[in-house]
C-alpha positions in Angstrom: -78.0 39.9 -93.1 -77.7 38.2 -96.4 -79.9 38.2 -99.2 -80.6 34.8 -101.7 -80.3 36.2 -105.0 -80.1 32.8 -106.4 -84.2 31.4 -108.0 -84.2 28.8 -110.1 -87.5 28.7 -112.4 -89.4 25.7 -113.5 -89.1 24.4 -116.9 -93.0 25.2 -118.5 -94.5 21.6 -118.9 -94.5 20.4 -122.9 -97.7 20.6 -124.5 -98.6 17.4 -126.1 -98.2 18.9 -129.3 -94.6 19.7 -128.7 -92.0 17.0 -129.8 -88.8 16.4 -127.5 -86.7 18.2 -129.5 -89.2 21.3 -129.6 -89.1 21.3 -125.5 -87.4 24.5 -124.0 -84.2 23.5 -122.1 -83.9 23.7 -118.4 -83.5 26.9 -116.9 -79.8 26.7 -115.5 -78.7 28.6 -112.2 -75.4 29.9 -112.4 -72.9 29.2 -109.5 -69.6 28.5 -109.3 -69.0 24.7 -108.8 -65.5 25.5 -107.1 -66.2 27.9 -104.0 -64.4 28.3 -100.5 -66.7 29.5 -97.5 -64.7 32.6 -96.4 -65.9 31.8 -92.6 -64.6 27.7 -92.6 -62.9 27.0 -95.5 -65.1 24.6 -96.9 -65.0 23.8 -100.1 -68.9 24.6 -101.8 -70.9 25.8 -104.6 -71.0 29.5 -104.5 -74.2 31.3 -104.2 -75.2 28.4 -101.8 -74.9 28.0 -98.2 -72.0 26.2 -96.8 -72.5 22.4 -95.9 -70.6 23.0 -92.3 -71.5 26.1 -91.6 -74.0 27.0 -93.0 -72.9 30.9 -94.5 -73.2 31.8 -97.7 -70.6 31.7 -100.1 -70.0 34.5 -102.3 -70.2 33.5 -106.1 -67.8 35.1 -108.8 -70.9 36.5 -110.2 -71.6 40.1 -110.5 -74.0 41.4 -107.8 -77.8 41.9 -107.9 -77.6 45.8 -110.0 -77.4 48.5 -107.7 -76.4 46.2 -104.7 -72.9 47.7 -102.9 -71.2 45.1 -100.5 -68.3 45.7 -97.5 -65.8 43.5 -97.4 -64.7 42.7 -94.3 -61.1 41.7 -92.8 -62.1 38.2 -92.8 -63.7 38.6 -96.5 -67.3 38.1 -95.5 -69.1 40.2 -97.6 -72.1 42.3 -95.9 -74.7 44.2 -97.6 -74.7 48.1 -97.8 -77.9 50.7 -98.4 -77.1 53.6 -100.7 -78.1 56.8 -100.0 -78.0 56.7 -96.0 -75.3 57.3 -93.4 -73.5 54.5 -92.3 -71.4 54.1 -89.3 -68.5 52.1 -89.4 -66.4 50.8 -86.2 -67.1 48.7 -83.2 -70.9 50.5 -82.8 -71.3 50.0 -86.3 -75.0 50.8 -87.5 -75.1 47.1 -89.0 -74.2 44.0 -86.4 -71.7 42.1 -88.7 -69.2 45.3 -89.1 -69.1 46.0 -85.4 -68.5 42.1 -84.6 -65.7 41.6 -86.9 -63.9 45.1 -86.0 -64.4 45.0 -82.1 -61.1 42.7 -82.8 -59.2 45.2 -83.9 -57.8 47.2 -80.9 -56.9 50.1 -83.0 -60.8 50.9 -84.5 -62.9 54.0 -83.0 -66.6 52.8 -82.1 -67.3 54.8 -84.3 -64.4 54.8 -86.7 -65.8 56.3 -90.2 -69.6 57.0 -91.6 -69.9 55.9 -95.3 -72.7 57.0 -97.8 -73.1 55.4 -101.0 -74.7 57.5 -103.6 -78.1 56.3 -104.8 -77.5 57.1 -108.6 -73.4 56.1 -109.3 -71.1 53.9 -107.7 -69.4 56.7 -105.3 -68.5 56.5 -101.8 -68.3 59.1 -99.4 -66.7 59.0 -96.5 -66.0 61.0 -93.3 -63.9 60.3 -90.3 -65.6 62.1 -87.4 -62.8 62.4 -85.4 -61.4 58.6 -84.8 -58.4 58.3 -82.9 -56.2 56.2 -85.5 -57.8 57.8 -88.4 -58.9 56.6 -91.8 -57.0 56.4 -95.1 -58.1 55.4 -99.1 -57.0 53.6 -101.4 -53.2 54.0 -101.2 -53.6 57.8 -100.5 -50.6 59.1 -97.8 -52.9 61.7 -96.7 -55.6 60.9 -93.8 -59.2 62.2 -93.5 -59.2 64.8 -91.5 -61.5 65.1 -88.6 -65.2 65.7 -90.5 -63.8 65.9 -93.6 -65.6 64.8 -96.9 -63.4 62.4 -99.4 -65.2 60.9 -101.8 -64.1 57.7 -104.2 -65.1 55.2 -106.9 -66.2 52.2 -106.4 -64.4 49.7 -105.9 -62.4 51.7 -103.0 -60.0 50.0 -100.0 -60.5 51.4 -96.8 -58.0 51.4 -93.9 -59.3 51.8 -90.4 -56.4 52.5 -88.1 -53.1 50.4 -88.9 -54.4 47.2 -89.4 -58.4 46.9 -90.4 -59.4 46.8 -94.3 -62.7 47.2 -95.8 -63.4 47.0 -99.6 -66.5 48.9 -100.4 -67.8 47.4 -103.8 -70.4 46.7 -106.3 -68.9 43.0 -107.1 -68.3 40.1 -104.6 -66.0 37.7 -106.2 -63.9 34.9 -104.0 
């Protein structure tokens, strides 16, 4: 699920009364010019889709406010709600999460459940009882079966040994 936050507004029409040099400019879209699809490696424009593949590709500017991203192993970026459960793993609540981590032998179904606060960028997060547990950020210690941690965004996630997520506010690439 992706969502365009990219409009590009008409210029209003001179008035004959208006010399050239009294027109308003162009409204200008901002994109980076110098982009690399994170699904084929194309080069592209970011906030565009990608000419090959047709993804979008994640621009270095700062997200629609209030929008909260996960960044998956293969740095595709995938739209989070605040202020609802989330399940995270193989049976993922949203389809692009459980397709990317059903490659990863050592992620639960239903690894972690995430909720984003609806008024600050916090995170919480509880393992429900996932065989190869969940750590954050560089913290030593694992989540304990149903137990509450909760982090600033931007946070790293680790699901088993080898699956990262970055839960954040920003997509840059």
């Amino acid at each position: 699920m992706y969502t365009d936050i990219t409009s590009i507004r008409e210029a209003p029409e001179p008035s004959p009364d208006t010399s050239p040099s009294e027109q308003p400019a162009p409204a200008r879209q901002s994109v980076d010019s110098n982009a690399t699809c994170p699904n084929c490696g194309a080069s592209g424009r970011g906030g565009s889709p990608c000419i090959q593949c047709f993804e979008l590709i994640p621009s270095m500017a700062p997200a629609t406010a209030g929008a909260v991203f996960a960044v998956l192993p293969s740095l595709r970026a995938v739209s989070l709600p605040r202020g609802r459960d989330v399940m995270v793993g193989r049976q993922s609540s949203i389809p692009e999460i459980s397709t990317e981590l059903e490659l990863f032998d050592g992620v639960s179904r239903q690894h972690c459940i995430l909720n984003i606060d609806t008024d600050t960028d916090t995170v919480t997060i509880r393992d429900p009882g996932s065989l190869n547990r969940t750590w954050v950020d560089d913290d030593d210690r694992e989540i304990g079966d149903g137990e509450l941690r909760r982090a600033d965004l931007p946070v790293r996630i680790r699901l088993g040994q080898t699956a990262y997520l970055t839960i954040t506010t920003e997509v840059t690439r």
